[in-house]
C-alpha positions as CSV (number, residue, x, y, z in Angstrom):
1,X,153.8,95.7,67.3
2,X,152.3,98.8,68.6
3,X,149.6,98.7,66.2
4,X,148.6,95.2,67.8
5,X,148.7,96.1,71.8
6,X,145.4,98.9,71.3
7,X,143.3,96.5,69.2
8,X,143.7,93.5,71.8
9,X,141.4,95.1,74.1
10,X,138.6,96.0,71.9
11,X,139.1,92.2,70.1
12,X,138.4,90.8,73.8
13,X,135.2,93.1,74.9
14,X,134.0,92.0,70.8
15,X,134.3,88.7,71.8
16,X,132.8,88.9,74.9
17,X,130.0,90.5,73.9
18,X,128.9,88.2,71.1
19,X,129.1,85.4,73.8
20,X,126.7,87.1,76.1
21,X,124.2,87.8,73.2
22,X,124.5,84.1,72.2
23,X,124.0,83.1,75.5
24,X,121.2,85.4,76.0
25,X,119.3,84.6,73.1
26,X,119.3,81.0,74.5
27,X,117.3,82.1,77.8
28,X,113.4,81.5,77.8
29,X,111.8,83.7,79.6
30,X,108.2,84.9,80.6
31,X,106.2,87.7,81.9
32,X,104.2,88.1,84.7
33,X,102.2,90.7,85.9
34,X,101.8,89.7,89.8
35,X,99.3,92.2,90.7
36,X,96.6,91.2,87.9
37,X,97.9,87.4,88.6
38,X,96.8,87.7,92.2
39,X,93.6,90.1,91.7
40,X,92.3,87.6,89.2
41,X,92.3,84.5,91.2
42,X,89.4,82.8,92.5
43,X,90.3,83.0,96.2
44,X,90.6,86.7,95.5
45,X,87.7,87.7,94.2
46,X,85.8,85.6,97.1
47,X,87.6,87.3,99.4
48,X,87.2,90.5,98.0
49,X,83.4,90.0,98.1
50,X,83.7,88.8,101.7
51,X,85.2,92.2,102.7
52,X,82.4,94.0,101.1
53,X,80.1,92.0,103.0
54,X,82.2,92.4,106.3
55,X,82.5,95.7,106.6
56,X,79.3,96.8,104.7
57,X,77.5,97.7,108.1
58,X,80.4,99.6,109.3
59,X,80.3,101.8,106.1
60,X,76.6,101.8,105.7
61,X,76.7,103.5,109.1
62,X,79.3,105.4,107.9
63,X,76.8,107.1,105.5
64,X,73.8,107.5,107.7
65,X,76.2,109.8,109.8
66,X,77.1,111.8,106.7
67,X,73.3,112.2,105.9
68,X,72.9,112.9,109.9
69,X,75.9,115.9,109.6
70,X,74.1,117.2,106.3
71,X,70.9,117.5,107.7
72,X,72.2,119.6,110.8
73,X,74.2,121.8,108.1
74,X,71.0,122.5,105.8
75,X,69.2,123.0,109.4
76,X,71.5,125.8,110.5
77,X,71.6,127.4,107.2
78,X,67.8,128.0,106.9
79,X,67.4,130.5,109.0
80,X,64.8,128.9,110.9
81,X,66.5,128.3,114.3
82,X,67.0,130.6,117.2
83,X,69.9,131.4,119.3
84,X,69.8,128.3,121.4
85,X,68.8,126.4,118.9
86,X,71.7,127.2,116.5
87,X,74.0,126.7,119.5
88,X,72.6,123.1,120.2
89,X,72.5,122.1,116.3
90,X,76.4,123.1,116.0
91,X,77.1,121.9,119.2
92,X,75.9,117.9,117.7
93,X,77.1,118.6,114.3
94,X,80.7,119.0,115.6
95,X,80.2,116.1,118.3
96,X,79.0,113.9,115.1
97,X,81.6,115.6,112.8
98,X,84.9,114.1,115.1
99,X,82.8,110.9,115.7
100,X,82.4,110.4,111.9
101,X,86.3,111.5,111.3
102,X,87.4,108.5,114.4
103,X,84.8,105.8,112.4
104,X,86.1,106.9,108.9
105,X,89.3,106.6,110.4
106,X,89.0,103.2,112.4
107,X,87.2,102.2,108.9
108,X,90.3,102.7,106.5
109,X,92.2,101.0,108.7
110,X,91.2,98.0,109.3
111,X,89.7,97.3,105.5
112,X,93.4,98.1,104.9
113,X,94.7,95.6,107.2
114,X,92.2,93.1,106.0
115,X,92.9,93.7,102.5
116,X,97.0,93.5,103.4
117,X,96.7,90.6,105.0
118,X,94.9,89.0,102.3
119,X,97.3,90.2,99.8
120,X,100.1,89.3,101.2
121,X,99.2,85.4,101.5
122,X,98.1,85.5,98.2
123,X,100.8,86.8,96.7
124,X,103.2,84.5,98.8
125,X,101.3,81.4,97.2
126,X,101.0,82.9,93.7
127,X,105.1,83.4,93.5
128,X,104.7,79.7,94.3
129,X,102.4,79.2,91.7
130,X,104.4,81.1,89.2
131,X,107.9,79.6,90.0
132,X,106.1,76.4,89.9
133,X,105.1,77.0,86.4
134,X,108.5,78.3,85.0
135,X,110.2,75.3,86.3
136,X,107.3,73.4,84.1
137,X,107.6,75.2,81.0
138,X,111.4,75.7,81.0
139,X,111.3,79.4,81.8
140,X,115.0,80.7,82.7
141,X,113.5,83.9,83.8
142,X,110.2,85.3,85.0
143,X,110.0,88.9,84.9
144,X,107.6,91.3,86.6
145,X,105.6,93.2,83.6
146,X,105.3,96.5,85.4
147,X,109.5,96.3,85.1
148,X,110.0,95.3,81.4
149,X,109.6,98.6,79.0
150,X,108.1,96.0,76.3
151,X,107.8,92.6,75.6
152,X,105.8,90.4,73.3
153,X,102.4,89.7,74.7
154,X,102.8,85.8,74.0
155,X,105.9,86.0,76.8
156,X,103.0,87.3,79.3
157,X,102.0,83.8,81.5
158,X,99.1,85.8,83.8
159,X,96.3,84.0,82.6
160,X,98.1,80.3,82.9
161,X,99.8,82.1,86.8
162,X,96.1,82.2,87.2
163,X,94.6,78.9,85.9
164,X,97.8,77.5,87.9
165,X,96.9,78.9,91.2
166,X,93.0,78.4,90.8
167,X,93.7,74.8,90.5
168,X,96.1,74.5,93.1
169,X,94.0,76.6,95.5
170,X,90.7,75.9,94.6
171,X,87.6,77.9,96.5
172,X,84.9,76.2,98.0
173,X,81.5,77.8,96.9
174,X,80.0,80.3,99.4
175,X,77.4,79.1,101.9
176,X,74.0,80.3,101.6
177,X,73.2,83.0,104.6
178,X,71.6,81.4,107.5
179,X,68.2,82.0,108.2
180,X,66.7,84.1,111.1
C-alpha cells in the first residue's frame, strides 16, 4: 500500500502530460513576422517614398547648413583672417552651429512622428489582415517570428499577411507632379 501512494502522483502528471502533447500537436499554427509584414506592403512603401519627398527640402537645407558651418571652419583655420575677422567668422559659425542643432532637431522629430503615425495604422490594419487570414486557413495560433527561437520556414505566412493586406488595402498610383 505504501508502495502505491508515491507512484499516484507521478502516474497523474504522466498522464497529464501526454494529454497536453496530444492536444498540442493538434494546434496549427503560423508565423508572422509583423514588422517585415507591414514594411512590405504597398501602402508602405508609398508612404515611405512620400516622406522622402516631404521632408526632402527640410533636409536638403539641412545640408547646405552643414556645407555653410564647414566652410566658416576651413575659413578660420587658414590663417588668412585677422582679428576681427576671426571674431565675426566664429561669431556666425556658432549662430549657424545652434540653428543647425534646433533644425536637425525639429527634423528628427517630426519624420519620427510622421513615420509613427504611419506605423501605427498600418500595423493596426495588418493584425486585421493577419487574424483575418488565420481564421481562413485554420490557424489556432499566429505567432510573432522575432519571439519563436525556430520554426519551419513553411509556418512563416508574411508573404500571404502581405498579399492579404495589399488586396484589402490597395494603393492608388501616385499622381504625376503638377506643372509650374
Amino acid at each position: 500500500m505504501h508502495f502505491r501512494l508515491p507512484l499516484r502522483p507521478l502516474l497523474v502528471c504522466s498522464a497529464l502530460l501526454v494529454v497536453a502533447q496530444a492536444g498540442f500537436a493538434q494546434a496549427k499554427v503560423a508565423i508572422v513576422s509583423m514588422q517585415a509584414a507591414v514594411l512590405g506592403t504597398a501602402e508602405m512603401k508609398k508612404a515611405d517614398a512620400q516622406m522622402q519627398a516631404q521632408f526632402k527640402p527640410r533636409q536638403d537645407e539641412i545640408e547646405n547648413l552643414k556645407r555653410e558651418i564647414d566652410t566658416l571652419s576651413q575659413q578660420l583655420q587658414s590663417g588668412k583672417l585677422n582679428d576681427q575677422q576671426q571674431i565675426e567668422v566664429t561669431s556666425l559659425g556658432k549662430r549657424k552651429q545652434t540653428d543647425l542643432q534646433r533644425r536637425q532637431d525639429d527634423f528628427n522629430a517630426d519624420v519620427q512622428a510622421y513615420r509613427d503615425e504611419v506605423l501605427q495604422k498600418g500595423a493596426a490594419k495588418m493584425q486585421a489582415v493577419v487574424k483575418k487570414l488565420a481564421e481562413e486557413k485554420g490557424y489556432d495560433l499566429v505567432v510573432e517570428a522575432t519571439t519563436a527561437i525556430y520554426f519551419k520556414t513553411a509556418m512563416d505566412i508574411t508573404t500571404e499577411a502581405i498579399a492579404a493586406y495589399d488586396k484589402a488595402n490597395p494603393v492608388a498610383a501616385a499622381a504625376p507632379p503638377a506643372g509650374k
